[in-house]
N, C-alpha and C positions, 0 to 999 in steps of 0.2 A: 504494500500500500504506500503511494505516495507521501502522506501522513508520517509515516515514519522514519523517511527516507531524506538522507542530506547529499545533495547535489553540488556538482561543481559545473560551474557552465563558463567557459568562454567564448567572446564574443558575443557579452550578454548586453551591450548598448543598443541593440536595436534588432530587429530581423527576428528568427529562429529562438535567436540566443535572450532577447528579451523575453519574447513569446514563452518559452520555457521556463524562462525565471518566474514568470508570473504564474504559469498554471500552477508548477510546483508549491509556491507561497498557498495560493487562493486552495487548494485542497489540503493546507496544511504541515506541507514540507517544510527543510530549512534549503536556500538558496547560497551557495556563493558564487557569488556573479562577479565575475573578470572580467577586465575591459583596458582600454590605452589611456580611458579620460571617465574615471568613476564619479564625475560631475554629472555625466549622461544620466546617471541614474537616481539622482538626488531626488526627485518627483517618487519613485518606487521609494527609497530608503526614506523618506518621511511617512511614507502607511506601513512598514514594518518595524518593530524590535529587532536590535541587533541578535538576539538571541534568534530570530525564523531569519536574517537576511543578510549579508556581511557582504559587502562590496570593498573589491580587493581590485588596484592596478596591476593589469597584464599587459605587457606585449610581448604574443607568443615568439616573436622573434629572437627573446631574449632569457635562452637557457635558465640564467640564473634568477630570473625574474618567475619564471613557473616551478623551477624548486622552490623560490619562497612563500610560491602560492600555496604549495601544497603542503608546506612547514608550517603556516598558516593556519591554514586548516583545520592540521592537527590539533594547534592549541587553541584553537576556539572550540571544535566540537569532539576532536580525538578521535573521530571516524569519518571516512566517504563512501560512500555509498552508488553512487552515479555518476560520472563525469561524461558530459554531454563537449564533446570536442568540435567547436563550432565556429571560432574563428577562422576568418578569412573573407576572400574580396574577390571581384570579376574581372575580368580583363577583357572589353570589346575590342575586338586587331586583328587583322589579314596577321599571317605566319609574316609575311615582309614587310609590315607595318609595325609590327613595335621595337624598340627598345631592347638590347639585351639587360639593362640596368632594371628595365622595368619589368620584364618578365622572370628575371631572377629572383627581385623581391616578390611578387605572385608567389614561387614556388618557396622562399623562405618562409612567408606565410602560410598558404596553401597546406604543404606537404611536408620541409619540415618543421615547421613550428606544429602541426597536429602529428607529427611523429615523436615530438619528445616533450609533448602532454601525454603521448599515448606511454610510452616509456616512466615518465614518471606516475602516470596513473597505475600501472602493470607493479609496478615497487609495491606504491602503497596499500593496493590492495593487497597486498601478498606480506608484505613485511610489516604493516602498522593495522592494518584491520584485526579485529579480532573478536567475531574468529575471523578465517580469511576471505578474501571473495569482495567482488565490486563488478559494474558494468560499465563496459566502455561502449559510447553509442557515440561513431564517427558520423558528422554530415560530410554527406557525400551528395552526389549528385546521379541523374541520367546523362549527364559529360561525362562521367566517370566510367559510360558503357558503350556510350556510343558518340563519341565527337562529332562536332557540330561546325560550319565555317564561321568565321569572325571569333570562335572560342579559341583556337588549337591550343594555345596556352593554358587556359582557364582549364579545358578539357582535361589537358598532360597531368596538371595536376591532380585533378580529382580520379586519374585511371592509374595515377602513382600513389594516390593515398590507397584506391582498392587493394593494389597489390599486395604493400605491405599492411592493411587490415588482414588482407587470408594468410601471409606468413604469419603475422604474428598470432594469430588464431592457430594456427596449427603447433605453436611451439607452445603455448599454453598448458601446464601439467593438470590434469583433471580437479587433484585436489587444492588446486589453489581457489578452484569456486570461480571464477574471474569469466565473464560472458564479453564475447565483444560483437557488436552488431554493427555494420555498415545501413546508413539509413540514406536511400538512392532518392532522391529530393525530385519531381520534376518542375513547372514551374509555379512557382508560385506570388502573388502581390506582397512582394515586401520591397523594401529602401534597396536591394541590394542592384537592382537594373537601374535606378536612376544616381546609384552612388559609381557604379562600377565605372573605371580608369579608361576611357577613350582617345585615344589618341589616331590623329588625323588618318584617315584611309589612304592607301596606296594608289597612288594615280594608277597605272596598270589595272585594278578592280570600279574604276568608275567607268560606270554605263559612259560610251563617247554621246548617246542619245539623250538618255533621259539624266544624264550627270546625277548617278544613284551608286553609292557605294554598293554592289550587286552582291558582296560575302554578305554582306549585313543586314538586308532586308528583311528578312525573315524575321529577326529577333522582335522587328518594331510591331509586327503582326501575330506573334506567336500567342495565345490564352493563356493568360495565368489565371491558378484557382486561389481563392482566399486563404491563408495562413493558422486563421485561430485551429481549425480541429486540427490540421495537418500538426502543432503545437502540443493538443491534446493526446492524439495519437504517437508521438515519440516519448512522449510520458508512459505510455501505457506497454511502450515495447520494455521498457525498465521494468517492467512487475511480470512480464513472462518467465514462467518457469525453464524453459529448454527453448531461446531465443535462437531464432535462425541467424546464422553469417551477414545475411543480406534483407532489407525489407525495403520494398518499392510504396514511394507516399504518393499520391498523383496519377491519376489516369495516365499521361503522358510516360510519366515513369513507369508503369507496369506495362505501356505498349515497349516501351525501348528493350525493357527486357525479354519481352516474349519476342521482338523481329531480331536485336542482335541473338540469342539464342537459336532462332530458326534459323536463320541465318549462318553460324556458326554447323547446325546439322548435317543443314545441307551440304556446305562445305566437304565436312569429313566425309559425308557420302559419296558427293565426285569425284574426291581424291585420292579415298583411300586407299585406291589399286597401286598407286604412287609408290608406297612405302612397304607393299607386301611381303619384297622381295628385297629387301632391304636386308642382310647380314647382321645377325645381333653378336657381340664380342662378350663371352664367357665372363664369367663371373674370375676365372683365375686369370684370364687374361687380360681383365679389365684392374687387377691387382698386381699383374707384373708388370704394367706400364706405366700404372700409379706409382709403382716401388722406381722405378728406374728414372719418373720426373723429377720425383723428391730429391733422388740420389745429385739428379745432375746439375741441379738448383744450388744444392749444397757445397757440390765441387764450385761452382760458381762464384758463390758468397766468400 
């Protein structure tokens, strides 16, 4: 039950990350809600007790700044229970239109600032909870399955953060309790389309006719659904007993998965004859030439 349950959200100034903070409060939760500028949320932290809401500066960018979150934490409430890993930003840009400067930071953000939340959330559930056990529920996206033009960046990111969501789901020891859930976002009405980073269009992708950036069209047209349940429903994947890897919020997002999925089938089915005849190398043979890389690495060094 939410009710009993103390949360850590970043990228809780607005979007998702607000969204959450608030449902958790309003059914009785405690909230810590990170942010780069915890002024954002000064309107929220006058309707709660420090004891249900604690707003704490983040920027995930900065290693030592999310150990202290979670040191934090500790000494406010001694346990977490949910960490909703939610910061980050969009990037509208042709692949030849942005910035290396600026798409770098995207993926400092992005990918790994939500990799070592997810790293130090993975500690503390395991070394300071007690007993042990916590959820990690990454925002992700339908970029993150199926790339989209004017995103490629924004995309990279969220299909880098999948990646390493199912390794490190996989290396998870059973008894440490510890759930991690990718939650595939598609779109939705929040701040994040009219805040996200645009930087001018590549002449090469304007219409010579109608002078229309042509990657980009789409996005100004695409539906977005409302955010409050989509908000209430990432809460409610936190109270699942045996939570899947992966959940799709959005119409959109559960089409992206069923056509990249089909999509993928089919593939393997056209192909497969490809690889049939393809030589597999022994298990002892794939260990004497492991033995003799090592060897000769060594004479190397």
């Amino acid at each position: 039950m939410i009710a009993s349950q103390i949360w850590l959200i970043t990228g809780a100034s607005s979007g998702f990350g607000r969204l959450v903070a608030e449902t958790v409060l309003e059914n009785g939760g405690i909230a810590i809600a990170t942010l780069r500028n915890p002024d954002a949320l000064s309107d929220l932290a006058s309707r709660y007790p420090p004891s249900k809401l604690s707003v704490l500066k983040l920027d995930v960018r900065n290693a030592d700044e999310i150990r202290d979150a979670f040191a934090q934490a500790k000494e406010l409430f001694g346990r977490i229970d949910v960490v909703f890993n939610n910061a980050g930003f969009t990037l509208m840009s042709e692949a030849e239109s942005a910035s290396e400067d600026v798409a770098r930071e995207l993926f400092d953000v992005n990918f790994w600032g939500a990799v070592n939340v997810s790293r130090e959330a993975v500690r503390f559930f395991r070394e300071v909870n007690n007993p042990q056990g916590g959820r990690l529920l990454q925002a992700s996206s339908a970029g993150g399955i199926e790339s989209l033009s004017a995103l490629p960046y924004y995309c990279a990111s969220k299909h880098a953060l999948e990646g390493f969501t199912e390794g490190l789901a996989a290396e998870l020891r059973p008894e440490w309790n510890i759930k991690v859930t990718s939650i595939v976002l598609g779109s939705y009405h929040t701040n994040a389309g009219p805040n996200m980073k645009r930087p001018p269009p590549h002449p090469a992708y304007i219409d010579a006719d109608t002078q229309q950036p042509t990657a980009r069209l789409h996005l100004y047209t695409k539906p977005a659904a409302y955010p409050e349940a989509a908000a209430h429903l990432i809460c409610k994947i936190a109270e699942l007993q045996d939570p899947p890897l992966r959940v799709p919020l959005g119409q959109d997002a559960v089409e992206t998965l069923r056509r990249k999925g089909q999509s993928l089938l089919e593939t393997a089915e056209e192909y497969h004859a490809w690889s049939e005849n393809v030589p597999l190398m022994s298990i002892e043979e794939f260990l004497s030439k492991l033995k003799q890389q090592t060897a000769g690495a060594a004479t190397v060094n």
